[in-house]
N, CA, C and O atoms as a MOPAC input file, in Angstrom:
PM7 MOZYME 1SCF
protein

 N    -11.98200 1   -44.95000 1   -26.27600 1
 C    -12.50200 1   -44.04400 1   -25.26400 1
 C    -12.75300 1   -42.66100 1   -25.86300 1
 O    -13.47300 1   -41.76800 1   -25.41600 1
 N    -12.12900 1   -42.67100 1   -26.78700 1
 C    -11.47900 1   -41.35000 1   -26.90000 1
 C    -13.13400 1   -40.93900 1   -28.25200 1
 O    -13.92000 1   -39.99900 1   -28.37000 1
 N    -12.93100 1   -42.20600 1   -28.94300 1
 C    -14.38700 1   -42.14800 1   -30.00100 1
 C    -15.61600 1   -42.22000 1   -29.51500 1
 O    -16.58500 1   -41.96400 1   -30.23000 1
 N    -15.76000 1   -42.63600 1   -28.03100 1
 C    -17.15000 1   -42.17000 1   -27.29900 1
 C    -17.29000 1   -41.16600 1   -26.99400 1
 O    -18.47100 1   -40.82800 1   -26.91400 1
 N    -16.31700 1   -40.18400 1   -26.67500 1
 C    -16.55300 1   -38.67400 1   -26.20400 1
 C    -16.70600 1   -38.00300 1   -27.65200 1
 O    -17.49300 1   -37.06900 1   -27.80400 1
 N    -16.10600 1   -38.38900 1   -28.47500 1
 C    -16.63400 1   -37.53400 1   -29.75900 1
 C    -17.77800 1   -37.71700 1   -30.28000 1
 O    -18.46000 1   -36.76300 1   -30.65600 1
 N    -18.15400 1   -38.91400 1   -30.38200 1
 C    -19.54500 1   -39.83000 1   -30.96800 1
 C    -20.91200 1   -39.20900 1   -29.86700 1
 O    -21.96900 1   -38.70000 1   -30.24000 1
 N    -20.47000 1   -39.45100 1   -28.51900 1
 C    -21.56900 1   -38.40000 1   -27.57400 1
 C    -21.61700 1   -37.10000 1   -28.21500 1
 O    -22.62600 1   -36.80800 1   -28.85700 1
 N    -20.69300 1   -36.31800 1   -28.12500 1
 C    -20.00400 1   -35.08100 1   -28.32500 1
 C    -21.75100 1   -34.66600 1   -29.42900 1
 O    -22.81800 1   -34.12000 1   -29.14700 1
 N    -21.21600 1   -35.24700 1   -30.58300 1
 C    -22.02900 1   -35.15300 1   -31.77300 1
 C    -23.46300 1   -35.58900 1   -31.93200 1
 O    -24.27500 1   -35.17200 1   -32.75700 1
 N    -23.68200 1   -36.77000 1   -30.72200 1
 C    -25.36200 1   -37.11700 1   -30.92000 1
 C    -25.70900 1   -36.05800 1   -29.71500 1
 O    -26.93900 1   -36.01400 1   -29.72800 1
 N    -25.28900 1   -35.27600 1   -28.78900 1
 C    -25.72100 1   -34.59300 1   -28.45400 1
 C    -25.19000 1   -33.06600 1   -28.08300 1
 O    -24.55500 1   -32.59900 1   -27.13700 1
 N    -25.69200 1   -32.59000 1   -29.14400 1
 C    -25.40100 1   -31.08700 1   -29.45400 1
 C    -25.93000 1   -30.34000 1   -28.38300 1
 O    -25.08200 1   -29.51300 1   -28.04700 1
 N    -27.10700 1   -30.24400 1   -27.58900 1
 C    -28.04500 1   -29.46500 1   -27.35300 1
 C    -27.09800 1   -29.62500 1   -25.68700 1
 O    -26.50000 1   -28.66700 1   -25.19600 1
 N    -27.14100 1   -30.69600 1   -25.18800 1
 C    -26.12600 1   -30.83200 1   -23.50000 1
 C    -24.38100 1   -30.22000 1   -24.07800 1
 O    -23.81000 1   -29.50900 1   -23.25200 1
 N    -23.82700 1   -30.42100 1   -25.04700 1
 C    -22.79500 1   -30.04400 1   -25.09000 1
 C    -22.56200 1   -28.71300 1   -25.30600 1
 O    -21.52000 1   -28.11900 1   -25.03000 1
 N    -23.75900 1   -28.15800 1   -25.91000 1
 C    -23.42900 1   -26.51100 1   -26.34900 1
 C    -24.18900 1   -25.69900 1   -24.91000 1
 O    -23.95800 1   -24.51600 1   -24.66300 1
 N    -25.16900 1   -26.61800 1   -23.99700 1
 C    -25.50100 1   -25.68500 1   -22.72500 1
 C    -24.42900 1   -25.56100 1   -21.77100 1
 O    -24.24700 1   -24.47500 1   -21.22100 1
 N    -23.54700 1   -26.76200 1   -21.46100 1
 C    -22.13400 1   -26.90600 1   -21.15600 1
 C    -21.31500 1   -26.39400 1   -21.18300 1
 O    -20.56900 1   -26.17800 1   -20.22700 1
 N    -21.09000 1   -25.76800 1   -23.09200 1
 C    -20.50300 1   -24.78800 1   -22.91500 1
 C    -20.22500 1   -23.42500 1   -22.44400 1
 O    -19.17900 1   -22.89800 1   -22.06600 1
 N    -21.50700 1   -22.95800 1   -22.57100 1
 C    -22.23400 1   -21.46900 1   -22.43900 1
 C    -22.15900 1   -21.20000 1   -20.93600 1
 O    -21.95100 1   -20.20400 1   -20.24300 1
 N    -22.50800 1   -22.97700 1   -20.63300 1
 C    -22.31800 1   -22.85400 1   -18.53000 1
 C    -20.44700 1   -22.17400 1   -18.27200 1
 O    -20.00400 1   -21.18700 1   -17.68400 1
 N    -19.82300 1   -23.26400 1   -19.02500 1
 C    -18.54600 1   -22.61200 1   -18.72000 1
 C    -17.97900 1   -21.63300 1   -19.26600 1
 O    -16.86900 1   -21.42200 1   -18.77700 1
 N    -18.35400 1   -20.74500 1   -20.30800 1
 C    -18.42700 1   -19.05300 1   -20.31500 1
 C    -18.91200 1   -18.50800 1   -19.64100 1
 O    -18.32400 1   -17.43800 1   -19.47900 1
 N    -20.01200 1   -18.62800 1   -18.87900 1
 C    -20.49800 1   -17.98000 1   -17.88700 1
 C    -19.50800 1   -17.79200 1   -16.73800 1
 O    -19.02300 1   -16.68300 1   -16.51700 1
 N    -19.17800 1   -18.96000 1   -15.94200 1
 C    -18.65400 1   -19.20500 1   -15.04000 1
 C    -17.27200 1   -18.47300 1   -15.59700 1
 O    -17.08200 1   -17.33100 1   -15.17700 1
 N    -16.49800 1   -18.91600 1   -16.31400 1
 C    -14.91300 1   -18.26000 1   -16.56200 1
 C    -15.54200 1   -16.81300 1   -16.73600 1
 O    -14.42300 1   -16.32100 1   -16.87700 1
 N    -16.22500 1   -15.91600 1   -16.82600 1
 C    -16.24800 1   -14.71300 1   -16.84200 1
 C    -16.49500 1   -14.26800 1   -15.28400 1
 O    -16.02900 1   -13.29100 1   -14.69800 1
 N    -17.38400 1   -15.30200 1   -14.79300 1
 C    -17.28700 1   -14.61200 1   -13.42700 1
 C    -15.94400 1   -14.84700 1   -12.32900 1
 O    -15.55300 1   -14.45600 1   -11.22900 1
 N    -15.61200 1   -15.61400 1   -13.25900 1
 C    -14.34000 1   -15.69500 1   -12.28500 1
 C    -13.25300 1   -14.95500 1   -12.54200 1
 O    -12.54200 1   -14.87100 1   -11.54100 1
 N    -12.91300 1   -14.49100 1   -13.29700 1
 C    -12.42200 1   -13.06500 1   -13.95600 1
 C    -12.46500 1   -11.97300 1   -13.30400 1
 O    -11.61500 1   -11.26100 1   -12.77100 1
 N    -13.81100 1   -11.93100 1   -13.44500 1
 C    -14.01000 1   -10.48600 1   -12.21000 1
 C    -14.21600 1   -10.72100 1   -10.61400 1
 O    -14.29400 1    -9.75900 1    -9.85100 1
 N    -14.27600 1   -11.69700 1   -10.28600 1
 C    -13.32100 1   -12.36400 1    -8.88900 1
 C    -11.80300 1   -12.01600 1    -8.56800 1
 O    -11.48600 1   -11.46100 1    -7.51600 1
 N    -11.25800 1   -12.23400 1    -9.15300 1
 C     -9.63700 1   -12.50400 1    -9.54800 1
 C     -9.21700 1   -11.39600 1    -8.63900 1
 O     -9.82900 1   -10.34000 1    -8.80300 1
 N     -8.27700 1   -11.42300 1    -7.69400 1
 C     -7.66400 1   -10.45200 1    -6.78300 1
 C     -6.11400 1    -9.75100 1    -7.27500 1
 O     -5.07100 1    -9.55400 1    -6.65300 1
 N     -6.50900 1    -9.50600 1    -8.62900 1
 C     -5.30100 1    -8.93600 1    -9.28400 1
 C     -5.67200 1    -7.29600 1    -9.42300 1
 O     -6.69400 1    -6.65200 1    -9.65700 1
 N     -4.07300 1    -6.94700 1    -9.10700 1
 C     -3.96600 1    -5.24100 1    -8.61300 1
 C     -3.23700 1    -4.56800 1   -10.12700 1
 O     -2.13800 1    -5.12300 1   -10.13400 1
 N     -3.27900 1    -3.96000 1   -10.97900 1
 C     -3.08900 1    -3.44800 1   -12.05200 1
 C     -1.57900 1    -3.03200 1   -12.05100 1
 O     -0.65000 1    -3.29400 1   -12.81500 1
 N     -1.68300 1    -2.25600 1   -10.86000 1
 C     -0.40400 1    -1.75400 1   -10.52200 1
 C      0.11600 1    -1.78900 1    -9.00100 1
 O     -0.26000 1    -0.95200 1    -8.18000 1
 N      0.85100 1    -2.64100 1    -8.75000 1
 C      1.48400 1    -3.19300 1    -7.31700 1
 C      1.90400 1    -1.78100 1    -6.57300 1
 O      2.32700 1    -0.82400 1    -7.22100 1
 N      1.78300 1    -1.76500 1    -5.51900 1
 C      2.10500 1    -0.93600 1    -4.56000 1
 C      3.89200 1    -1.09700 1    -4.66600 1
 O      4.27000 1    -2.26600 1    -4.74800 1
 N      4.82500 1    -0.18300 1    -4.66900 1
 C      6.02800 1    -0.47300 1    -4.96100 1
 C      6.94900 1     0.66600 1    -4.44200 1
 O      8.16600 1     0.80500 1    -4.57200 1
 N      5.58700 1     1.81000 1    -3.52000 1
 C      6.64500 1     2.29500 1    -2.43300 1
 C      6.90900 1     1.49800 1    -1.34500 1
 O      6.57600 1     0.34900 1    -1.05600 1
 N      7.74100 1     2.55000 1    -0.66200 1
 C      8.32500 1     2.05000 1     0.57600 1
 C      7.31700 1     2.60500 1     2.04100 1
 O      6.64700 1     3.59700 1     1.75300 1
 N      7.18400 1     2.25800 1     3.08400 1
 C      6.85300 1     2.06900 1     4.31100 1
 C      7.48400 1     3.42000 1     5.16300 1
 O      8.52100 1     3.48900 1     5.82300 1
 N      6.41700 1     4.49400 1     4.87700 1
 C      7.22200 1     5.93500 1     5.39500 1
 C      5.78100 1     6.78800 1     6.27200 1
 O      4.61400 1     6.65200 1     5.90400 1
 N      5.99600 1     7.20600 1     6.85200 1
 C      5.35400 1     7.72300 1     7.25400 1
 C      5.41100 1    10.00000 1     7.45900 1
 O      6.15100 1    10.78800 1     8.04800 1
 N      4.68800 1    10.07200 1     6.94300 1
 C      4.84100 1    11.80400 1     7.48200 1
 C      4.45600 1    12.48500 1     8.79700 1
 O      3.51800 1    12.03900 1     9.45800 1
 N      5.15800 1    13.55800 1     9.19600 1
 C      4.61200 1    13.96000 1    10.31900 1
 C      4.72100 1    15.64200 1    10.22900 1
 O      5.77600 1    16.14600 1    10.61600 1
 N      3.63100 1    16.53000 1     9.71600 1
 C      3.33500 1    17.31000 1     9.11600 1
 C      2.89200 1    17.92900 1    10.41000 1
 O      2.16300 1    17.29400 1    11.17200 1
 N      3.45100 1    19.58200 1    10.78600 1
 C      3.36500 1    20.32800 1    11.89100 1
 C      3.33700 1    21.90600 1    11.17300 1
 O      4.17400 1    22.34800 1    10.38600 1
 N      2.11800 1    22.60400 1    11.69100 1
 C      2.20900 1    23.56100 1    11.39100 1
 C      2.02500 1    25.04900 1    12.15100 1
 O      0.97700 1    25.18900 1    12.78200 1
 N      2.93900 1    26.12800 1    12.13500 1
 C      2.87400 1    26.79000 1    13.33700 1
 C      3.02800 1    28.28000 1    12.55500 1
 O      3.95000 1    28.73500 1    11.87900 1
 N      1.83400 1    28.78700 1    12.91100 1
 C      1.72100 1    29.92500 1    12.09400 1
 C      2.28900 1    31.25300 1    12.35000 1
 O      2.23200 1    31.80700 1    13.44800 1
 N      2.87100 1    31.77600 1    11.24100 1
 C      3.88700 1    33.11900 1    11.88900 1
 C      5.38000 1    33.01700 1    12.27800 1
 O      6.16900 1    33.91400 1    12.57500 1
 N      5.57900 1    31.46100 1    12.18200 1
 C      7.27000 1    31.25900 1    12.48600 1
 C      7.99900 1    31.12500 1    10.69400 1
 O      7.82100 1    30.59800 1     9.59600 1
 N      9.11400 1    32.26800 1    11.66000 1
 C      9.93700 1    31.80300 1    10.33300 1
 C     10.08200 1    30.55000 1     9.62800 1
 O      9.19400 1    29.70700 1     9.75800 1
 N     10.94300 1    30.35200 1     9.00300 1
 C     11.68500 1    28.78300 1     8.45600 1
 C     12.89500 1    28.50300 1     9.51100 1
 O     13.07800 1    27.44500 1    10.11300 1
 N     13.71300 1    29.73600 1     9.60300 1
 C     14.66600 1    29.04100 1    10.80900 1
 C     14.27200 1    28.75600 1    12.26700 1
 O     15.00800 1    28.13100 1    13.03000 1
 N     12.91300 1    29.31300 1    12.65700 1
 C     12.44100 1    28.76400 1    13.75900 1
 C     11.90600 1    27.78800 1    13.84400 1
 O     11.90900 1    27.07500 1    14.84700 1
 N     11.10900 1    27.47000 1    12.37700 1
 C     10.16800 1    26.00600 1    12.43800 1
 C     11.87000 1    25.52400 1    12.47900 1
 O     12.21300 1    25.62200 1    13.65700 1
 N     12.97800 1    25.07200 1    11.67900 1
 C     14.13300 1    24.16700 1    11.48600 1
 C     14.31400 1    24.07600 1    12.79100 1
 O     14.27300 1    22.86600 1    13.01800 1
 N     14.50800 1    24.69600 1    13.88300 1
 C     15.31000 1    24.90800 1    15.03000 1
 C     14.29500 1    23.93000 1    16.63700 1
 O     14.47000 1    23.04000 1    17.47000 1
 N     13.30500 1    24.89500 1    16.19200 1
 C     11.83700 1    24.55900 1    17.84200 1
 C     11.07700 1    23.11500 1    17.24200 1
 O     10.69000 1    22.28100 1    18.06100 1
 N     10.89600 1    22.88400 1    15.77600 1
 C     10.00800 1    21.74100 1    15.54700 1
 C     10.65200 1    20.89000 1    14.77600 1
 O     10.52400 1    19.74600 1    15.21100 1
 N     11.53700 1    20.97800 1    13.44500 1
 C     11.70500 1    19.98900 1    12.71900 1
 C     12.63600 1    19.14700 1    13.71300 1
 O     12.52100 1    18.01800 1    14.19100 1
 N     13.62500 1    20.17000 1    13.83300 1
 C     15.07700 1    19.48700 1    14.53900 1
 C     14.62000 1    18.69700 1    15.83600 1
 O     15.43600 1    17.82900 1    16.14700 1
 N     13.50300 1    18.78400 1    16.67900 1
 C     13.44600 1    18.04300 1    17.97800 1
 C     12.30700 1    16.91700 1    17.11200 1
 O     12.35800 1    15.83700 1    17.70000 1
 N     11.61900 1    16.87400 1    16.27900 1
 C     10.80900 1    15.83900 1    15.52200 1
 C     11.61900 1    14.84700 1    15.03900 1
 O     11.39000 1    13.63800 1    15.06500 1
 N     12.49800 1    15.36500 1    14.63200 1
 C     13.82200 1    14.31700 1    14.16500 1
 C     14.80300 1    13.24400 1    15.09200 1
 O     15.37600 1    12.15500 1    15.13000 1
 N     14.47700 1    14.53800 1    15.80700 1
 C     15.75600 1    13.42800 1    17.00800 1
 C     14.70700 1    12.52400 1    17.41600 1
 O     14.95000 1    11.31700 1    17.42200 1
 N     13.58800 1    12.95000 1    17.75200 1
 C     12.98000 1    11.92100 1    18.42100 1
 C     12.13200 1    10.47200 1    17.86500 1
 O     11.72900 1     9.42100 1    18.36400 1
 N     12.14600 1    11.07400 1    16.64900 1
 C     11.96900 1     9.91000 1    15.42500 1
 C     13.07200 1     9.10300 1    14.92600 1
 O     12.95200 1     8.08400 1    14.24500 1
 N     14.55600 1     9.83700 1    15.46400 1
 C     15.78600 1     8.96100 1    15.17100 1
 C     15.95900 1     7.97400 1    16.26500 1
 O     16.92000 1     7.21700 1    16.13300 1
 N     15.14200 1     7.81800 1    17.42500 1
 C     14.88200 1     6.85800 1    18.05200 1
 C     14.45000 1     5.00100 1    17.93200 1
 O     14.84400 1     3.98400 1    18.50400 1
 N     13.56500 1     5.28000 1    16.98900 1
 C     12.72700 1     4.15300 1    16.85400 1
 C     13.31500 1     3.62200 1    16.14100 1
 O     13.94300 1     4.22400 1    15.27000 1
 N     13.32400 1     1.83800 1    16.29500 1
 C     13.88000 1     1.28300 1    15.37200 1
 C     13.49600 1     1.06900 1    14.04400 1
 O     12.59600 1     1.64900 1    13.43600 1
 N     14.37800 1     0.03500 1    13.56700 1
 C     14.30000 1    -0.17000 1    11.73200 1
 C     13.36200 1     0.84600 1    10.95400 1
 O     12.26900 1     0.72900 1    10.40000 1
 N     14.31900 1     1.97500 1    11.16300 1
 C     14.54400 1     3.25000 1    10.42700 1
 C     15.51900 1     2.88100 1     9.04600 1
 O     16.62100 1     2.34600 1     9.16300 1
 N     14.96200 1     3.23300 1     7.83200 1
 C     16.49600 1     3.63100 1     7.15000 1
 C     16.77900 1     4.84300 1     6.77500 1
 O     17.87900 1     5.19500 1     6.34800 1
 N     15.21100 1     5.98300 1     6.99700 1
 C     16.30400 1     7.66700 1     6.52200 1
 C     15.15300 1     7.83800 1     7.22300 1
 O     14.12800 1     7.15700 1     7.20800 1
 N     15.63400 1     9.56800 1     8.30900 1
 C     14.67300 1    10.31300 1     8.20300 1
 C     14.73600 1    11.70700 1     7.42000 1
 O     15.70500 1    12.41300 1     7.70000 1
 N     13.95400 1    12.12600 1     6.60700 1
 C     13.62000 1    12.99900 1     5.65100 1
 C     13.30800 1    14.56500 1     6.23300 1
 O     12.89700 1    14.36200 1     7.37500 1
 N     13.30700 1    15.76300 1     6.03600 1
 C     12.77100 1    17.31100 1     6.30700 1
 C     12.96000 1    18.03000 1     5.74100 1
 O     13.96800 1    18.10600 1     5.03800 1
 N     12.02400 1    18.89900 1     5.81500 1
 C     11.93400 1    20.25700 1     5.01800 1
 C     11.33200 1    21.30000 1     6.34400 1
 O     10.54400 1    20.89700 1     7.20000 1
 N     11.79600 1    22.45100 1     6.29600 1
 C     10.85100 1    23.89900 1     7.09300 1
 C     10.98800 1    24.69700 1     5.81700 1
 O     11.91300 1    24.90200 1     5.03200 1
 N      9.41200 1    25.16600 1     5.92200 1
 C      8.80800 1    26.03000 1     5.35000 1
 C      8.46000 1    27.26400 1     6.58600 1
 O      8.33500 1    27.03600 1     7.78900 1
 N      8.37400 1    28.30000 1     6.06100 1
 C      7.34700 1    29.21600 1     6.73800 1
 C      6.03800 1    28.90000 1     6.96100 1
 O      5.04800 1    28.99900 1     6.23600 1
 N      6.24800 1    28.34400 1     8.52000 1
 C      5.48000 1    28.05200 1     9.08800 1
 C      4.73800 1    26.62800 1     9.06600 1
 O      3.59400 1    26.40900 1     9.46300 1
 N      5.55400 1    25.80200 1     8.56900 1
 C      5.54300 1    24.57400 1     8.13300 1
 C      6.57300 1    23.47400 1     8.29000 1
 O      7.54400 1    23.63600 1     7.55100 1
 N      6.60700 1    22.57800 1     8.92900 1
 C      7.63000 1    21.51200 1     8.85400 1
 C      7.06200 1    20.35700 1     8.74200 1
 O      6.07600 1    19.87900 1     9.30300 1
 N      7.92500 1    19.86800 1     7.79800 1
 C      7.35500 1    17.99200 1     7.18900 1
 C      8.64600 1    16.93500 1     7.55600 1
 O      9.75100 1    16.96100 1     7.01400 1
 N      8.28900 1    16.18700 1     8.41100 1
 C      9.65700 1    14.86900 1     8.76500 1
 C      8.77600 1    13.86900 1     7.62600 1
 O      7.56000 1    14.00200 1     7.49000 1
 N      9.44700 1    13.02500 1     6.97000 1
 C      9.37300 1    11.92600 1     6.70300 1
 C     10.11800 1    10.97700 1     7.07800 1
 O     11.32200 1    11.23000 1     7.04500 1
 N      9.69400 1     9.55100 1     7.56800 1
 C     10.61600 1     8.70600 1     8.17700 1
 C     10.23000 1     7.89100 1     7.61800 1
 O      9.00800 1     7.74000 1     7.63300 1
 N     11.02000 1     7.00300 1     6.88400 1
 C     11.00500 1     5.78900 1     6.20500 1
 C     11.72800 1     4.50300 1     6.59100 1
 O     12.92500 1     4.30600 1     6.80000 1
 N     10.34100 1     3.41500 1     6.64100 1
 C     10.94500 1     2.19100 1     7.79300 1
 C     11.55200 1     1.02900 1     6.31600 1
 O     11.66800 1     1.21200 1     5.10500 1
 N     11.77600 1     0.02200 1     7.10500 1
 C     12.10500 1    -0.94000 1     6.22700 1
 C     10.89300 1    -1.22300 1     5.74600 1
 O      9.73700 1    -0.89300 1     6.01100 1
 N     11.60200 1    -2.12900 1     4.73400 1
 C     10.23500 1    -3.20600 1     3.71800 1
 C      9.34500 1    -4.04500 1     4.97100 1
 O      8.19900 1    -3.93500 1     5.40600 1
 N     10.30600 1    -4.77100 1     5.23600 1
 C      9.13400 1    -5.52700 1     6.27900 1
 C      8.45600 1    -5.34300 1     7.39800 1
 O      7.97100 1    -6.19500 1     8.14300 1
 N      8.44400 1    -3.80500 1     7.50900 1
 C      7.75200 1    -3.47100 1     9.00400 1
 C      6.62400 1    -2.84400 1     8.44900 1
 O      6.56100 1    -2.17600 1     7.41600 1
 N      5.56900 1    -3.19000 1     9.40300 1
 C      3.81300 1    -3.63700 1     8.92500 1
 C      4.07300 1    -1.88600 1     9.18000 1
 O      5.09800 1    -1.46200 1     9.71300 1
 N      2.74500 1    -0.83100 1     8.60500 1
 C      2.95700 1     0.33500 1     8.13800 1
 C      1.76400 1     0.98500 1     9.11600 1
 O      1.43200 1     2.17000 1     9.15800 1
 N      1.11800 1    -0.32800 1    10.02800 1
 C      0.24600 1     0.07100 1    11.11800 1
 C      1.57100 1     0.26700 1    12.24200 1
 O      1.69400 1     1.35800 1    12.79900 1
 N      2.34600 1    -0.62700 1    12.47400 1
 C      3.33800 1    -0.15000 1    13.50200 1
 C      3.97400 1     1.08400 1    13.54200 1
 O      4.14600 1     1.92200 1    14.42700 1
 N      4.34900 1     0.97200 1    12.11100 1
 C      4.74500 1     2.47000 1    11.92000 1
 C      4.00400 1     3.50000 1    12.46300 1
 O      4.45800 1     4.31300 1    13.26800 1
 N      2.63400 1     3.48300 1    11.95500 1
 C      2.10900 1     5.08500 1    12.29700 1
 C      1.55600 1     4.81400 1    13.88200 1
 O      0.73800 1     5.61400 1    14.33500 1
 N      1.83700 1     4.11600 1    14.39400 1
 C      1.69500 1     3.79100 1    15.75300 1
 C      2.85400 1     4.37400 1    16.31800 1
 O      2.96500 1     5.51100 1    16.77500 1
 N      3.89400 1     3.28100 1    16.22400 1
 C      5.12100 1     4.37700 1    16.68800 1
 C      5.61500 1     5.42600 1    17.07700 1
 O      6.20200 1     5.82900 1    18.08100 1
 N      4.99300 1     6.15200 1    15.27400 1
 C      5.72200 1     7.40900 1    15.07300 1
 C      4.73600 1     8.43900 1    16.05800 1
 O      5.30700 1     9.43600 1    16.50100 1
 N      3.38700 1     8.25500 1    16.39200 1
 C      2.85400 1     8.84000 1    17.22400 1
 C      2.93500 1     8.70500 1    18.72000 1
 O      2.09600 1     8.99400 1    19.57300 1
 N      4.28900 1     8.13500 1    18.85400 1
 C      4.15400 1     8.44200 1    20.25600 1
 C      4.86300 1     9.75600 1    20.59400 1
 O      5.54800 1    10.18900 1    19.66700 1
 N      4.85000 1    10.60100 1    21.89300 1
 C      6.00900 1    11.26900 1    22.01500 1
 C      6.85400 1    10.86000 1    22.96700 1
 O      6.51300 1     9.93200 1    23.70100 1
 N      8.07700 1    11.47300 1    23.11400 1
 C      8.93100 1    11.08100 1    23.68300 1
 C      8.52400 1    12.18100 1    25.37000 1
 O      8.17800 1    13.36100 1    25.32900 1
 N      8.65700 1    11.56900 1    26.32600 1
 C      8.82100 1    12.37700 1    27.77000 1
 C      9.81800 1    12.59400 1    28.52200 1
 O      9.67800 1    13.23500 1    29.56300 1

């Protein structure tokens, strides 16, 4: 069996070498198909909530915005930290969910307010 595929192989050069060239073609395009990411996404599932109020100290943004952004983000579930900083005139919460919570829920969530 094995001496007919070589014996073809050799009386015909001209189908075996277009054959080949077909399947270089093809393995290159499938290459650049390929749904491979260089470098995997390998943060975590956080969301920011960036408030800015111009002319307030830092201990007023800490006090009127970060501190009530917090509590009310310490609400929602499968939380594992929430994060802050006040700046002059600036406050940033970060809240970071678990691995497995989809990162559309998240910023859904985190935009609700509380009444």
């Amino acid at each position: 069996m094995l001496d007919k595929i070589i014996r073809f192989s050799i009386d015909n050069k001209i189908i075996i070498g277009l054959l080949t060239v077909a399947l270089i073609i093809w393995g290159g395009y499938s290459v650049t198909q390929l749904p491979i990411d260089a470098v995997p996404d390998i943060t975590n599932n956080q969301v920011q909530i960036i408030t800015s109020a111009p002319s307030q100290s830092a201990q007023d943004i800490e006090r009127l915005v970060t501190f009530p952004v917090e509590q009310a983000m310490a609400t929602i579930p499968d939380i594992e930290e929430v994060r802050s900083f006040s700046r002059f005139g600036l406050s940033v919460v970060t809240v970071v969910f678990e691995d497995d919570i989809d990162v559309y829920w998240a910023q859904a969530t985190s935009k609700r307010t509380p009444e």
